[in-house]
C-alpha positions in Angstrom: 0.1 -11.2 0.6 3.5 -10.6 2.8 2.4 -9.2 5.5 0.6 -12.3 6.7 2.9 -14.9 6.1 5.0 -14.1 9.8 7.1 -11.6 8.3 8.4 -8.9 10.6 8.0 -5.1 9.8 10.9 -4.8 10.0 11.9 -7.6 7.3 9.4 -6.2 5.3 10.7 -2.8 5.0 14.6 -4.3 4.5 13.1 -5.9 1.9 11.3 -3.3 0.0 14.1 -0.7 0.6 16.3 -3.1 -1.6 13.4 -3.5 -4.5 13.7 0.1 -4.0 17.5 0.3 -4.7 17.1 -2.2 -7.5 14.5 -0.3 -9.2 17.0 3.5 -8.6 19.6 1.6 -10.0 17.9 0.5 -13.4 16.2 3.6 -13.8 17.6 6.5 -12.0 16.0 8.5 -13.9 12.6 7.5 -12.5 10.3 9.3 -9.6 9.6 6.4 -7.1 5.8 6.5 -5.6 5.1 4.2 -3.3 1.9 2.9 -2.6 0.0 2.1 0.6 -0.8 -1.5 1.1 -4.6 -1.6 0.5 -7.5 -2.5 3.1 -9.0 -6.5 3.3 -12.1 -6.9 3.8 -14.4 -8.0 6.5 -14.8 -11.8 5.4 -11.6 -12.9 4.2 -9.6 -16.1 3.4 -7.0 -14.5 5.4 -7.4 -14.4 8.7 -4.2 -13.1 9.9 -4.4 -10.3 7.7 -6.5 -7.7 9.3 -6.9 -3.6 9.3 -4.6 -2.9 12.3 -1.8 -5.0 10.9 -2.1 -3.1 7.4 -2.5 -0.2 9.5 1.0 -1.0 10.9 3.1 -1.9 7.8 1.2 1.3 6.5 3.1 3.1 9.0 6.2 1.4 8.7 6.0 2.1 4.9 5.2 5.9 5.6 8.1 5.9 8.1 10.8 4.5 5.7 9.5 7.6 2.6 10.1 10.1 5.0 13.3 8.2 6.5 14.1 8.1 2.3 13.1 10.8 1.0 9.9 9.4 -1.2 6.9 10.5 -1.8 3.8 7.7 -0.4 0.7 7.7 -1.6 -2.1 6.7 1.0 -4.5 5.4 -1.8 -6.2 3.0 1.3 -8.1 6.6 2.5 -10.2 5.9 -0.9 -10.2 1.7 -0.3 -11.4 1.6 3.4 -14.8 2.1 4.8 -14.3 4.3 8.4 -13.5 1.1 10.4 -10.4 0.0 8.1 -11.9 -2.5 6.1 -12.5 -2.5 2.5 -15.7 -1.1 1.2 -18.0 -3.6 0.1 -17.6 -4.6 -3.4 -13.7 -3.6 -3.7 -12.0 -7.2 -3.2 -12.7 -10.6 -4.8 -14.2 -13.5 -3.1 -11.0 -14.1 -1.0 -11.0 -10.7 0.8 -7.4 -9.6 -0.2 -7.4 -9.0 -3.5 -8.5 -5.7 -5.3 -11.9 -6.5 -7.6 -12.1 -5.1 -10.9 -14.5 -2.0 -9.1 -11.6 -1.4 -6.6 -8.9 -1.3 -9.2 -10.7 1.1 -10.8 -11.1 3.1 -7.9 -7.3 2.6 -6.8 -6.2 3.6 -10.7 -8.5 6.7 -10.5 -6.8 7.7 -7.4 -3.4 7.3 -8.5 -4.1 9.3 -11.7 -5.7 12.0 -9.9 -3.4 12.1 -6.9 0.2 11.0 -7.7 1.2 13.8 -9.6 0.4 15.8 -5.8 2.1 13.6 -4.0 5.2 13.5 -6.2 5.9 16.9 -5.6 5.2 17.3 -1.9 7.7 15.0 -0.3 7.1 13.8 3.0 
């Protein structure tokens, strides 16, 4: 939902490096994962959301775990069809949001890749 409201990159990723820092500092004892932002589709409600600009805050997000030292998860590989979109069936009627198909395919992911990606640190 944040990425299309005219937020910057770079306001985005100030901003989630201090949910970041909220989150270390309640539970330090915690292995941060972040997630990539996942694909819209084709037809959505929200136009100025589109593959190249989750594309880019993907990147940005990639950048700032490596800057970080935290291990990101590209679950969007599994989410997007070759030309960045979601694959059919995988979002609700407005396009953005994850159906109950792609949350099961995102959660399937997770559980079968996080535990990799945890211990391989960009």
């Amino acid at each position: 939902n944040n990425i299309g409201g005219g937020r910057s990159v770079e306001t985005f990723i100030a901003s989630y490096r201090q949910a970041i820092a909220a989150i270390e500092d309640a539970w330090p004892y915690g292995d941060i994962i972040v997630n990539s932002i996942p694909p819209v589709a084709r037809y959505s409600s929200y136009g100025n959301v589109t593959p190249e600009k989750v594309q880019e805050y993907n990147e940005a997000l990639l950048a700032m775990c490596r800057e970080d030292g935290l291990a990101f998860l590209d679950s969007a590989e599994v989410l997007a069809d070759e030309e960045g979109y979601a694959q059919d069936g995988y979002t609700i009627e407005d396009g953005l949001h994850l159906s109950e198909e792609g949350l099961r395919v995102l959660v399937d992911y997770v559980r079968t890749h996080a535990y990799e990606t945890k211990d391989r640190r960009p």
